[in-house]
N, C-alpha and C positions, 0 to 999 in steps of 0.2 A: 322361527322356532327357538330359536337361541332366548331371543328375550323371555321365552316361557319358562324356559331351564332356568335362568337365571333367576326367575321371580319362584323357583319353587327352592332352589338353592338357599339363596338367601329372601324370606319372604317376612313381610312385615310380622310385629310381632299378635300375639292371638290377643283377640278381644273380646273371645268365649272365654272364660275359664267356671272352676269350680264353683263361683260364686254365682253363676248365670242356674245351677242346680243346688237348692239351698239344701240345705241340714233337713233329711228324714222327710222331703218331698218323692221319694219313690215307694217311701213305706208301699210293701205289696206286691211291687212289682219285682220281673224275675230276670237278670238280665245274663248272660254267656259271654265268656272274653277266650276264645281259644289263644295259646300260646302265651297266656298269663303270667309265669314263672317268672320271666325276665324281661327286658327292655321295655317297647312300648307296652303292652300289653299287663305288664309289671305297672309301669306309672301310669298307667287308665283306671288300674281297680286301684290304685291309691288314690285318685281324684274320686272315686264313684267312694269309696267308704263311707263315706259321712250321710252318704243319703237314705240309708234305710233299707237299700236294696237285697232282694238274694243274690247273690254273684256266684256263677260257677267258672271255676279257671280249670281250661281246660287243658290237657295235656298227657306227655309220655310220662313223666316220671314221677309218681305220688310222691316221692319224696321229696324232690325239688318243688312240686305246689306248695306241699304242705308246710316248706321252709318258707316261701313265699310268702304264704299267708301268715305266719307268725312274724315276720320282720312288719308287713304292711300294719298288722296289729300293733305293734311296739314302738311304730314309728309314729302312732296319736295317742300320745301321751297328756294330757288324759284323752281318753275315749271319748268320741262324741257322743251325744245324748243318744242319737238313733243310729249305731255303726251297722253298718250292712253284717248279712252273714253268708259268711265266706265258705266256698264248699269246693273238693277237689273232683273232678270228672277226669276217669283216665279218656283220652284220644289219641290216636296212633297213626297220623298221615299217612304215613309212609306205610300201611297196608289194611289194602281195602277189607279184607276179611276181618278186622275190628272193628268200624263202623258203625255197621246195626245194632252191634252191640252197646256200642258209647252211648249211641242213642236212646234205647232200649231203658237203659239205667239213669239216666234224666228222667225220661217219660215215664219210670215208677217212682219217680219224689214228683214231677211237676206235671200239672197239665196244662199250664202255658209257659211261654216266653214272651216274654217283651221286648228286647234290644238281643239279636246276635252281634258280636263284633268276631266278624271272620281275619283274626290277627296275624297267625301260626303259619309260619312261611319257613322256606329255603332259600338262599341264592348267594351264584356264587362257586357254587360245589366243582369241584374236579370231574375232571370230561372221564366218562365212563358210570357217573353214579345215574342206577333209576332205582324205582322204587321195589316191593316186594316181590309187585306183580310186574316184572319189567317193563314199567313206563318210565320215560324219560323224567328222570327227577323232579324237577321245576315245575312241570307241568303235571306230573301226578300227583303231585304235595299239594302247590298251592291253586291247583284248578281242579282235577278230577276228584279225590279224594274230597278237597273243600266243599264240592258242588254235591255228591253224596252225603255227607254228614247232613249239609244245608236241608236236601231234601227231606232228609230223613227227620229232621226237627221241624217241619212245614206243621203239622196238627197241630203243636203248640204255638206256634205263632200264627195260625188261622185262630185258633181257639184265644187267644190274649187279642186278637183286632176283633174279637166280636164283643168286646165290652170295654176295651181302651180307648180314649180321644182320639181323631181323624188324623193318621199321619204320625203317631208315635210308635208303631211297632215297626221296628227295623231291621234289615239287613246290613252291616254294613263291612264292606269289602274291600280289600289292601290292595292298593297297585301302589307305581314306585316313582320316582324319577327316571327309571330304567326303560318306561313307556315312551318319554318324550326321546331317551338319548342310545339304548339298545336295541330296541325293538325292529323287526324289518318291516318295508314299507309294506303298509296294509295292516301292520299289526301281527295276528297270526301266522305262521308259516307252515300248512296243515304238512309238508313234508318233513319238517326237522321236527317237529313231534312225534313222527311215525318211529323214530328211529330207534327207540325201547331204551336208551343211555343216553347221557349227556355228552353234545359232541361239540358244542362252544356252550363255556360257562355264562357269558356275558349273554349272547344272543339268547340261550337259552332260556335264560330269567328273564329279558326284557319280553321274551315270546309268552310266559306264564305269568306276568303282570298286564298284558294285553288282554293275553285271556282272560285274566279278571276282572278285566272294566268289559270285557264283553259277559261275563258272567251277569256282572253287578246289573247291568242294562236290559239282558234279556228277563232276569227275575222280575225287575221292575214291571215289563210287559205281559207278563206271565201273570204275575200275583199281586200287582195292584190293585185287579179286582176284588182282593180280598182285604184289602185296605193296608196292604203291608207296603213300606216305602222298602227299596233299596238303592243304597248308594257306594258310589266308588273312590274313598278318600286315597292320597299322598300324602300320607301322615308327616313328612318332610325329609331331609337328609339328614339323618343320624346317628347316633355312635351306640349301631349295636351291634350285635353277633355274624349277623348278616354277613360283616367282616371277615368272617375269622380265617378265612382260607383264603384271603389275600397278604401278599406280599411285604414284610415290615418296611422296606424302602417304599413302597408305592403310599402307606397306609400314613408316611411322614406326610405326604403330600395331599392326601384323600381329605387329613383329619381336621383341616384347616376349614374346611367349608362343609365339616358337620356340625350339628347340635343336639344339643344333650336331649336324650330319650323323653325326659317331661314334658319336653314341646310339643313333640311329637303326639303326647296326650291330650290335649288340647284339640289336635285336630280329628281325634278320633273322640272328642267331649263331642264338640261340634256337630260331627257327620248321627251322631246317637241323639242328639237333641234339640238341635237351632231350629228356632220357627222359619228361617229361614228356607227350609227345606220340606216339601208337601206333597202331595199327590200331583202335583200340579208342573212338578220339576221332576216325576221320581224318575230315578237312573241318572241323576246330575253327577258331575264329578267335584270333589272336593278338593281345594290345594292346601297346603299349609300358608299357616297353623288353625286353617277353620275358615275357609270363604267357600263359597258357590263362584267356580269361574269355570270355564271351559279349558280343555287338555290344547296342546300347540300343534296336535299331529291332526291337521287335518283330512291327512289319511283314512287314520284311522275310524273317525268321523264315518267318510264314504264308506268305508267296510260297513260301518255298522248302520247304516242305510242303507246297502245293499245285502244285510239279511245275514251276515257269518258270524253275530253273535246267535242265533238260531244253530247256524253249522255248529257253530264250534260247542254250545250245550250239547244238541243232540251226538258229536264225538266224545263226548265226555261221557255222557251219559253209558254209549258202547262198552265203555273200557269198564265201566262198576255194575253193568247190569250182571256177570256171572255172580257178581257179591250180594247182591242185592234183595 
């Protein structure tokens, strides 16, 4: 398992980039980047600009998108011929009772999607945080809430696979390193989710990056009927926020074997567009900066053979059906 860590740590460099999606080849199409404001999800819509795209960056703070969007602007100087247009969507993880709503307000400007990039995460946080609705942080952010939202935008991306080419409309979902080096065996730990707070920061998150590739796996089985791919990208170890309620001594040592957020972008160009990736693979996992390889925990593997990314949707599911 070591060797997996270590090729996700330090992994060769990407041989997807922006140039692999030319200038004003998505004219039309509509793409969502939750947690866009900043780091990766930040340098994904500065790779996507130039093609044409509608972008919505999604997020808590209009004001932070909207600065967002103005820097990503300023940074293409001159503008490309076909620059995407840029639009801010409020989204509020952290309680389920906005949701429908987020959604709601897409679905009266668009009636399809093309590309979701499910971005917008926590980890990390100090033992005691959960969300609005007292779930455990980690898991209410970046799985229950995610998996809600997701649902709720499913008509626009059924509605984009009934006249997009075979295997372009996506899903595509965040796990971490913290899968191969956090997470307990089997992945999941349906008891330290039960626990409404956060009561280990580290286990917590690699518990809510698990979920997500069980997320990512179940959707694929679910909705590839309807010609929708989804996948499970490790956009790579990088220098973002992620951080920020770690330690400045530990973070000397952390910061050594990260890399800059744009790489990071690459592997979420990647998991959104390689032919690489089809009906044929959907639920694959992605590593950085953008290959098809398989995860090192072959635990986790057996879990999801033996049926608990079905569990762990249908607990998800419990927790947002009063929102719902």
């Amino acid at each position: 398992m070591f060797g997996a860590e270590w090729d996700q740590i330090y992994p060769p460099k990407p041989t997807f980039t922006e140039k692999d999606v030319p200038p004003g080849s998505q004219v039309g199409k509509v793409f969502m980047v939750t947690g866009a404001n900043q780091g990766i999800g930040y340098e994904l819509v500065k790779l996507l600009y130039h093609t044409g795209a509608t972008i919505y960056l999604a997020g808590r703070s209009e004001e932070r998108v909207k600065t967002a969007i103005k820097q990503i602007q300023e940074a293409h100087k001159p503008p490309p011929l076909t620059p995407s247009v840029l639009r801010y969507l409020p989204l509020d993880l952290n309680d389920l009772t906005t949701i429908k709503a987020s959604a709601a307000e897409f679905a009266a400007q668009e009636k399809k999607l093309d590309i979701l990039w499910n971005n917008a995460g926590i980890g990390g946080t100090p033992i005691g945080v959960s969300t609005k609705q007292n779930i455990e942080g980690h898991v209410g952010v970046n799985c229950v809430a995610t998996l809600m939202f997701t649902q709720e935008l499913l008509p626009q991306l059924q509605e984009a696979a009934k006249i997009a080419p075979v295997g372009s409309v996506r899903i595509i979902w965040t796990a971490s390193l913290a899968v191969e080096s956090l997470c307990p065996a089997g992945g999941v730990d349906f008891q330290s989710i039960e626990s409404g707070a956060c009561t280990n920061p580290n286990r917590d998150y690699g518990v809510s990056k698990a979920g997500t590739w069980y997320l990512a796996v179940e959707a694929a089985k679910r909705w590839g009927k309807f010609n929708i791919i989804s996948v499970v990208q490790n956009p790579g170890s990088v220098k973002t926020n992620i951080y920020s309620n770690q330690p400045r001594w530990l973070m000397a040592f952390v910061n050594l074997a990260l890399s800059e957020p744009g790489l990071a972008g690459y592997t979420c160009l990647f998991s959104g567009f390689s032919s690489d990736i089809g009906l044929e693979n959907n639920g694959t996992y992605i590593r950085p900066f953008g290959r098809v390889a398989p995860n090192g925990r072959q635990d986790i593997y057996a879990s999801i053979a033996a049926g608990e990314p079905t569990k762990f949707w249908e607990w998800c599911e419990k927790k947002y059906e009063p929102y719902g």
